[in-house]
C-alpha positions as CSV (number, residue, x, y, z in Angstrom):
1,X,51.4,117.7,100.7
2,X,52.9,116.0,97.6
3,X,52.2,119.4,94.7
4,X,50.4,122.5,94.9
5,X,48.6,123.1,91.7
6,X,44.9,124.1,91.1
7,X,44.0,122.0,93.9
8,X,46.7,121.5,96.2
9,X,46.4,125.5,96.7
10,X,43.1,125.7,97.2
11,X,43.5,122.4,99.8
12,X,46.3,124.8,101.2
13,X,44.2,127.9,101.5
14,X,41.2,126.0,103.2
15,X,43.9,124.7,105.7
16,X,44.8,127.9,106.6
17,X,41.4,129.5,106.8
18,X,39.4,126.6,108.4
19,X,42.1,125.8,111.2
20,X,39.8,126.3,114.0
21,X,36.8,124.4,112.8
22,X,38.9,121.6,111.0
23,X,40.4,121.2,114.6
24,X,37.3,121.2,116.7
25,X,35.7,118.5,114.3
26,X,39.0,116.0,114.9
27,X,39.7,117.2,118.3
28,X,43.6,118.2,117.5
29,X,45.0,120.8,115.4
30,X,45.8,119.6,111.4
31,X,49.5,121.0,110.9
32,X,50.5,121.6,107.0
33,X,54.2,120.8,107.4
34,X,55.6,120.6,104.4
35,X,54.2,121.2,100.4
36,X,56.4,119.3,97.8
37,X,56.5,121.0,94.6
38,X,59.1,121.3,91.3
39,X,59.7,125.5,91.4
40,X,59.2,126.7,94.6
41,X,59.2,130.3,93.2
42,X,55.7,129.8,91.8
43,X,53.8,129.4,94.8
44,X,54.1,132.3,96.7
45,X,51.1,131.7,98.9
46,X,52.6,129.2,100.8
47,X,55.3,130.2,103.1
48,X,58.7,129.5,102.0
49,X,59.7,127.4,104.8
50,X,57.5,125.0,103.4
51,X,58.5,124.5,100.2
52,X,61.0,121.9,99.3
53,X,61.9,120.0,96.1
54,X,63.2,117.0,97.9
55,X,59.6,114.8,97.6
56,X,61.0,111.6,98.6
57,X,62.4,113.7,101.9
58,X,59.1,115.2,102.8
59,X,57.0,111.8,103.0
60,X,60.0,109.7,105.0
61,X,59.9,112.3,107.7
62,X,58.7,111.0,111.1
63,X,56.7,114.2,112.1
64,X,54.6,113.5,109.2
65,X,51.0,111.4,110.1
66,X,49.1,112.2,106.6
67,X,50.3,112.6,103.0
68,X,48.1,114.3,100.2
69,X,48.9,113.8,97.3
70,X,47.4,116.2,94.6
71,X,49.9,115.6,91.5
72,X,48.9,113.4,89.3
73,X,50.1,110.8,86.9
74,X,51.9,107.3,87.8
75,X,55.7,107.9,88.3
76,X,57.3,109.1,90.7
77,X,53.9,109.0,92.7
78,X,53.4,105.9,92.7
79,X,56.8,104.9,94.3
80,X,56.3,108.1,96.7
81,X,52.8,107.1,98.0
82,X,54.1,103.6,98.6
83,X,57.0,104.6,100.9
84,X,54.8,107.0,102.6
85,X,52.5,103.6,103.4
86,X,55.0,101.4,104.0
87,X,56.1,103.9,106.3
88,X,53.4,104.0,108.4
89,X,51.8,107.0,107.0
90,X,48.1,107.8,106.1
91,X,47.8,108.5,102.1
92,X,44.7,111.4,100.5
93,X,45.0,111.0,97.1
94,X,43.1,112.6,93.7
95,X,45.3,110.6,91.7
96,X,42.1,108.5,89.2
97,X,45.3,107.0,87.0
98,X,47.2,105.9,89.5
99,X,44.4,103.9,91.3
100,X,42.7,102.6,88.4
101,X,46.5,101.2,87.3
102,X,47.9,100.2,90.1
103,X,45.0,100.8,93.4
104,X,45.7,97.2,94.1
105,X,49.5,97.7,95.0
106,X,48.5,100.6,97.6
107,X,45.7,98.7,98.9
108,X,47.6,96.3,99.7
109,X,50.5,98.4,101.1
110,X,47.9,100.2,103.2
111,X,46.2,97.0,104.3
112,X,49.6,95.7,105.8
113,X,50.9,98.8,107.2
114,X,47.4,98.7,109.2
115,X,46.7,102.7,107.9
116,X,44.4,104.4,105.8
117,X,44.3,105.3,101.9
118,X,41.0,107.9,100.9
119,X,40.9,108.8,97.3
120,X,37.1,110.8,97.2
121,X,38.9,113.5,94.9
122,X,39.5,111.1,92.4
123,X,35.8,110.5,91.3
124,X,33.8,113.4,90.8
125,X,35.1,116.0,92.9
126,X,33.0,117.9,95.2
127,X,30.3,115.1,94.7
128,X,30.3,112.9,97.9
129,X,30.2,109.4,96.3
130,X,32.9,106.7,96.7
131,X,32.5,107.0,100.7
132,X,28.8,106.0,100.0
133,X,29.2,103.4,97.6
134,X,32.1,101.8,100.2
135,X,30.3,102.5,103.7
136,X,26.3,103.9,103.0
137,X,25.6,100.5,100.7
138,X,28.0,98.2,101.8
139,X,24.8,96.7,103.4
140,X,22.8,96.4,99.7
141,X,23.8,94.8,96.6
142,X,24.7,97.2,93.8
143,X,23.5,96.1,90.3
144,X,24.6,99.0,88.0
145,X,25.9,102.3,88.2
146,X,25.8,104.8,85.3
147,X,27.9,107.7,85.3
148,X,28.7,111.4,83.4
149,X,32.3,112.0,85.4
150,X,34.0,114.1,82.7
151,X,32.9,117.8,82.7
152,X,34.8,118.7,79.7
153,X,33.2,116.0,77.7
154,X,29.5,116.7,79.5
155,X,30.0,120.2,78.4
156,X,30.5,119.7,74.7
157,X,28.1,117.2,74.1
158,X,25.4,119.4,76.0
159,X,26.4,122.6,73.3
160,X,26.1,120.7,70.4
161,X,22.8,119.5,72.0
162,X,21.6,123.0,72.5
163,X,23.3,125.0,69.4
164,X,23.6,122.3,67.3
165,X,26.7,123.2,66.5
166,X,29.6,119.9,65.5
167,X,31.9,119.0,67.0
168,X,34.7,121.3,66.6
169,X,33.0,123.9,67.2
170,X,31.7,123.0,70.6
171,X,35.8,121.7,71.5
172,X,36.8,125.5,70.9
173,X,34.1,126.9,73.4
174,X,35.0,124.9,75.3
175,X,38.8,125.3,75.3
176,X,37.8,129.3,75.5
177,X,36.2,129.1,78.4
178,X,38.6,126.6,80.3
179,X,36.4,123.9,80.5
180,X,39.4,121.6,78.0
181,X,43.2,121.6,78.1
182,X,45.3,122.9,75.5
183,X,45.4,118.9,74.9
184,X,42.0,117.5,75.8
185,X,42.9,114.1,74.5
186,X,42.5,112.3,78.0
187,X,38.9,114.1,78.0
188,X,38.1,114.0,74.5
189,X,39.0,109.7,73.9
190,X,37.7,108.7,77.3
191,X,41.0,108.0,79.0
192,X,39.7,110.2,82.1
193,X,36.2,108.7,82.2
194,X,37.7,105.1,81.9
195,X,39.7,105.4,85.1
196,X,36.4,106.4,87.0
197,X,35.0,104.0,85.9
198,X,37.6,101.4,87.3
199,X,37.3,102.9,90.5
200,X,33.2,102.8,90.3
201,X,33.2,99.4,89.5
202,X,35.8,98.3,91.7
203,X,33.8,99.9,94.9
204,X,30.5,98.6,93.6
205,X,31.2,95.4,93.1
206,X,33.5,94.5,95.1
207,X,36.0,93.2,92.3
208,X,39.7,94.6,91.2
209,X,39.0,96.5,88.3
210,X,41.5,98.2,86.0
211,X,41.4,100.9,83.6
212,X,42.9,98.5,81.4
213,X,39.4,96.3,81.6
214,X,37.5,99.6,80.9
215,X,35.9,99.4,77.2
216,X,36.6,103.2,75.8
217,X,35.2,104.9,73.1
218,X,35.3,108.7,73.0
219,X,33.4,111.6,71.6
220,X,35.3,112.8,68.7
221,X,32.9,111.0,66.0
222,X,29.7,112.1,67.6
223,X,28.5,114.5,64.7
224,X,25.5,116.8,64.9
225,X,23.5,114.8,62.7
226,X,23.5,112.2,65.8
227,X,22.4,115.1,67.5
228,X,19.7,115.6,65.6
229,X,18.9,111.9,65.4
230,X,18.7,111.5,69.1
231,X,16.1,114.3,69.4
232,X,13.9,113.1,67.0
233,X,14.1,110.0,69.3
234,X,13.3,112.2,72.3
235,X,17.0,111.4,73.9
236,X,20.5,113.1,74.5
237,X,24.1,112.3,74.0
238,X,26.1,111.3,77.0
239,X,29.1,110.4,77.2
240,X,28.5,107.3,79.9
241,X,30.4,105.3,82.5
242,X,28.8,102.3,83.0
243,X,29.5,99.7,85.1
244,X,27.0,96.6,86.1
245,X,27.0,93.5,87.6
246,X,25.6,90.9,84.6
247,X,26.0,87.2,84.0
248,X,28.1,86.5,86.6
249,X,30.7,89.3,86.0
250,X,31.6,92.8,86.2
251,X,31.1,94.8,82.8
252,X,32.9,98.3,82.9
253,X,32.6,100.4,80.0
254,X,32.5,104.1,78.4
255,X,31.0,105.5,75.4
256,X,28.8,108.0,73.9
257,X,25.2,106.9,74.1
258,X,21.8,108.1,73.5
259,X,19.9,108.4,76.7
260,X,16.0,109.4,77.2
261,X,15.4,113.0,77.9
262,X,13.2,112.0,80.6
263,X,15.9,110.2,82.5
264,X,17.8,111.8,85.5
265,X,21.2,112.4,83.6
266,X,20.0,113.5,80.4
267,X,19.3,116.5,82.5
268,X,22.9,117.4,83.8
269,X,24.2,120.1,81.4
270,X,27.4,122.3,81.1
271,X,30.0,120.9,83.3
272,X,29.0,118.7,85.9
273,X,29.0,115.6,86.5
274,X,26.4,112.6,88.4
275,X,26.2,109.6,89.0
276,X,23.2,107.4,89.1
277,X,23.4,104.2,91.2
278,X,20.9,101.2,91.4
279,X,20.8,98.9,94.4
280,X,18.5,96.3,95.0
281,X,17.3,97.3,98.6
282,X,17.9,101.2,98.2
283,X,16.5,101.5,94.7
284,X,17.6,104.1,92.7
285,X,20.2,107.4,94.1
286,X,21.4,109.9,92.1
287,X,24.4,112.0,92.9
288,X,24.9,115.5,91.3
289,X,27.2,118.7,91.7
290,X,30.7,119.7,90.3
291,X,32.8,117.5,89.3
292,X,35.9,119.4,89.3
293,X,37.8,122.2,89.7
294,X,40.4,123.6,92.6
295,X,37.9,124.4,95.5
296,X,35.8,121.4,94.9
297,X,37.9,118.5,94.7
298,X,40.0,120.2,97.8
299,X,36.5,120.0,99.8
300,X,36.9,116.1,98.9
301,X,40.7,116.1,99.6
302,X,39.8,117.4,102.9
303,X,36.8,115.9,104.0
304,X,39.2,112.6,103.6
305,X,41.9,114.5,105.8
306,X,39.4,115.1,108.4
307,X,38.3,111.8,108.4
308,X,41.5,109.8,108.6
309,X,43.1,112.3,111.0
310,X,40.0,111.2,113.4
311,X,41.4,107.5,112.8
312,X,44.3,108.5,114.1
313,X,43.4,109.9,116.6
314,X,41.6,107.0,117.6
315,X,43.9,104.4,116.9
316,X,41.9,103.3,114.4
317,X,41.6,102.6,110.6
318,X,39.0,103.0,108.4
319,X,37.2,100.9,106.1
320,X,39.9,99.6,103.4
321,X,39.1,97.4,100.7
322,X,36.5,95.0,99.3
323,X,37.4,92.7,96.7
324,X,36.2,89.0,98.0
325,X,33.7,89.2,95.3
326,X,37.1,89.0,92.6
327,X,34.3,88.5,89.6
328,X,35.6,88.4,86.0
329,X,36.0,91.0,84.0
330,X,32.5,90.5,81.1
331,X,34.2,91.0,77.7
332,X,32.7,93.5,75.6
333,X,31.5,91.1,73.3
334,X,29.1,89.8,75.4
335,X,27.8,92.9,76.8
336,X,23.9,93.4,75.4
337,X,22.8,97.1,74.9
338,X,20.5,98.4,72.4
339,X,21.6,100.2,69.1
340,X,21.0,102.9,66.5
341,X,22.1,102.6,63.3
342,X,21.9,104.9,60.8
343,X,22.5,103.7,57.1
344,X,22.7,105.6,54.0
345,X,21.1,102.9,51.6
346,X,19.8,102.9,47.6
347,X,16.1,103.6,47.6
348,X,14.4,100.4,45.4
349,X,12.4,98.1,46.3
350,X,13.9,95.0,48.6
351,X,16.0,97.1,51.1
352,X,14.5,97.1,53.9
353,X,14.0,93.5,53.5
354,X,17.5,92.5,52.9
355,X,18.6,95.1,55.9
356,X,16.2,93.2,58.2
357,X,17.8,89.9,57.3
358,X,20.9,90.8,57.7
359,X,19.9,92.0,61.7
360,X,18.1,88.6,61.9
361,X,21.0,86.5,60.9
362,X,22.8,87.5,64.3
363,X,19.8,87.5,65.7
364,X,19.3,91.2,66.5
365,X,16.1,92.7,67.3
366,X,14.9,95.6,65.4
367,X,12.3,97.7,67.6
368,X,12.2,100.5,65.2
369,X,12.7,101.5,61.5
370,X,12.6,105.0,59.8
371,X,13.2,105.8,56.3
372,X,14.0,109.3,54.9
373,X,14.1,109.5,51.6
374,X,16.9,111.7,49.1
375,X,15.9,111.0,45.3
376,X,17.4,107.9,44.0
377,X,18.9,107.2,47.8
378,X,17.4,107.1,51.0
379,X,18.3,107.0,54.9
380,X,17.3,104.0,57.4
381,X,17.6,104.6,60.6
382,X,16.9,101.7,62.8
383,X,17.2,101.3,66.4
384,X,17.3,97.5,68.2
385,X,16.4,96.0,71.1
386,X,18.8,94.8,73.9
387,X,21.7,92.7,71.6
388,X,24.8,91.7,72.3
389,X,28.0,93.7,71.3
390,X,29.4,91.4,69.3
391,X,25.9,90.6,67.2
392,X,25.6,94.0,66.3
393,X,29.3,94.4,65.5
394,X,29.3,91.1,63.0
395,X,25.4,93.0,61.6
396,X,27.4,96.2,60.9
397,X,30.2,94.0,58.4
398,X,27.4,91.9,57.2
399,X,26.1,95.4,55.9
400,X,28.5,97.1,54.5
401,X,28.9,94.6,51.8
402,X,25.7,95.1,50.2
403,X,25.7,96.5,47.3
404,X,22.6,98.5,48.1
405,X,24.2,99.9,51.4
406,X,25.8,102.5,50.6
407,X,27.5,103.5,54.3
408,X,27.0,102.9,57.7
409,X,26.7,106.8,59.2
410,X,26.2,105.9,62.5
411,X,26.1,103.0,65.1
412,X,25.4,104.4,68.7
413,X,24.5,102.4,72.0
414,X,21.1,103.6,73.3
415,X,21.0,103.5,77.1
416,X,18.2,103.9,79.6
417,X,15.5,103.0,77.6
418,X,12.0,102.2,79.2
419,X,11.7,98.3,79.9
420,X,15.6,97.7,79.9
C-alpha cells in the first residue's frame, strides 16, 4: 500500500479486522505486505516491519500481486503506479487527479500488461457508482449524468441555504467542523468536482475525458442574495457536475446552479454527495451516501481489492476501458442551459423593453421577468429558457453598456427545470 493517511489506515485496519471474511469471499488469504509512507514514526498502528520509505522498492517487489495506492497527487504516483503495471501488478487507486490527468496512460499500461486498474474511491467514496456505470449499464445508453461529488462544497451551500448566512460565514463552519481544509481552494473553485466529473464522463460515454476539458466555475461568488433568489423561485444552489451526451459530443462541466426543490438532489444536504444518472432503457437512478471520509472511501478501496484479488485468482481480468465512442469534447459555448439574471437597472419607463431586446438580439428566450422596485432604481430578475452559453454570455456585455443598467448582480445557470 502506497501511503497511510486518513484512508490508507482505515483500509489498513479493515484488513486486519476482516481477514477472515475478506478471505472466504476471494477464496485465499489478502496479505498486507508492505505500507509505503514518508515518516514511519507516525503510524504506529501498523507494524514496523511494514513500514519502509523506499516506495519505488515496495511496488518492484515480486511477492507483491496488488498495489493501493491512497496518496494522492500526480508525481511521484504517477511514475510509481506505472511501474507497478508495467510490472505485472494489479493497481487500487483513490487518486481523482491523477486519472482525470493522465487515466489514459495507466489504461493503457494496464491494458498491455493484461491486469487490472479499479479506482471506485476516486468518485464519491462509499457510494457504489463507477462499477455500475462501467458493468450494470454498459448494456444502455447513458444520456446525462448530474452530480453533487464535493461534500465540502454541498455543505456550505446547504447552510447558507438554511441560515442564510454568506458565504464566509458558512466556509468557517465549515472549516470548524472539518468538513474544509485549512486551504479549501481545490473544494472551494471546483478543481475537485472537475476531476469527477472527467471520470463520470469518461465511463458514461465512453470517451477520454480530461479534467482539462472540464468547464469549472466555483462557489466563492454565490452570495446569499442568490440564495434568497432561488427560493423565491422554489430551487436550491448546487454546486453540479454535469456531464451529457449532446449534439454529437461529450459536454462535461461544473458550476453552481439553481436546481428545483422538488428534484432528487436538491434534497442531499450537509455533506454527502449523489449522483443522478439518466439512461435511455433504465430511466432514471439516483445514487446517494457519503462521499468521503477514512472508513468510507476504504470500503471502496477494498471492495476493488476484493474484486481484483478474485481476478487473480482466476486468471482473469476485469472489465478495463471503454473509449471507442472517442466523441469530441462540446465547447462551452455551445452548451444550452437556462439562466437567471439578476440586474440592478434605473426605474423609468422603456427598461424592460430595451432589456428584452437586448436578450432577443442573441436570440435568448425570456420565460420569466420580475421587477422589484428601490425608489429611483429597481431590480429585474429574469430567468430564460434553454440558450446557449455563449448567447447569454454576448447578452450579459450587450447589457452592461446601457446606460440604464446599472450592474449585472447575478447570472446563474438554472438546471433541472420541468420540460428541459
Amino acid at each position: 500500500m502506497l501511503g497511510c493517511g486518513v484512508v490508507g489506515s482505515q483500509v489498513a485496519r479493515l484488513l486486519r479486522e476482516q481477514a477472515d471474511e475478506l478471505a472466504a469471499r476471494i477464496g485465499a488469504p489478502l496479505e498486507l505486505v508492505g505500507v509505503a509512507v514518508r515518516r514511519p514514526n507516525r503510524h504506529p498502528d501498523v507494524p514496523a516491519d511494514l513500514l519502509t520509505t523506499d516506495a519505488a522498492s515496495l511496488v518492484a517487489r515480486d511477492d507483491v500481486d496488488i498495489v493501493v495506492e491512497v496518496i494522492g497527487g500526480i508525481e511521484p504516483v504517477r511514475t510509481l503506479l506505472l511501474d507497478a503495471l508495467h510490472g505485472g501488478k494489479s493497481v487500487v487507486s483513490a487518486n481523482k487527479a491523477l486519472l482525470a490527468e493522465d487515466g489514459a496512460t495507466l489504461h493503457d499500461a494496464a491494458a498491455a500488461a493484461h491486469v487490472d486498474l479499479y479506482y471506485e474511491a476516486a468518485v464519491a467514496g462509499a457510494i457504489p457508482l463507477l462499477r455500475p456505470l462501467r458493468e450494470s449499464l454498459a448494456g444502455d445508453r447513458i444520456t446525462r449524468v448530474t452530480g453533487i461529488v464535493n461534500g465540502t462544497t454541498n455543505f456550505i451551500l446547504s447552510r447558507m441555504d438554511a441560515t442564510g448566512s454568506g458565504f464566509d460565514e458558512a466556509l468557517a463552519e465549515a472549516t470548524a467542523l472539518g468538513y474544509a481544509e485549512a486551504d479549501p481552494t481545490a473544494d472551494i473553485d471546483g478543481f475537485d468536482a472537475a476531476s469527477k466529473a472527467a471520470i463520470l464522463g469518461g465511463l458514461a460515454f465512453h470517451t477520454r475525458v480530461t479534467a482539462g476539458d472540464v468547464y469549472r466555475e466555483g462557489i466563492g461568488d454565490v452570495t446569499a442574495a442568490d440564495i434568497a433568489s432561488a427560493k423565491a423561485m422554489g430551487c436550491t444552489i448546487k454546486l453540479l457536475a454535469i456531464c451529457e451526451r449532446a449534439s454529437g459530443a461529450v459536454s462535461a462541466r461544473v458550476y453552481p446552479a439553481m436546481l428545483p426543490r422538488s428534484h432528487p438532489l436538491a434534497a442531499v444536504g450537509d455533506a454527502f454527495n449523489a449522483v443522478f444518472v439518466e439512461a435511455d432503457a433504465a430511466g432514471s437512478l439516483m445514487f446517494y451516501g457519503r462521499g468521503a471520509g477514512g472508513a468510507p472511501s476504504a470500503s471502496a478501496v477494498l471492495g476493488d481489492v476484493v474484486a481484483v484479488a478474485r481476478n487473480r485468482r482466476n486468471g482473469s481480468r476485469g472489465t478495463g476501458e471503454s473509449a471507442y465512442a472517442a466523441l469530441p469534447i462540446l465547447p462551452m459555448g455551445d452548451v444550452a442551459t437556462r439562466y437567471h439574471v439578476a440586474l440592478d437597472v434605473a426605474d423609468r419607463p422603456g427598461v424592460l423593453a430595451g432589456v428584452a431586446g437586448a436578450f432577443a438580439e442573441q436570440q435568448v428566450s425570456i420565460q420569466t421577468v420580475r421587477q422589484e422596485g428601490r425608489g429611483d432604481a429597481a431590480t429585474l430578475v429574469i430567468v430564460t429558457h434553454s440558450a446557449a452559453d455563449a448567447a447569454l454570455a454576448k447578452t450579459v456585455d450587450r447589457l452592461t453598456g446601457m446606460d440604464f443598467i446599472r450592474g449585472v448582480a447575478s447570472v446563474m445557470r438554472v438546471e433541472g427545470m420541468p420540460g428541459e
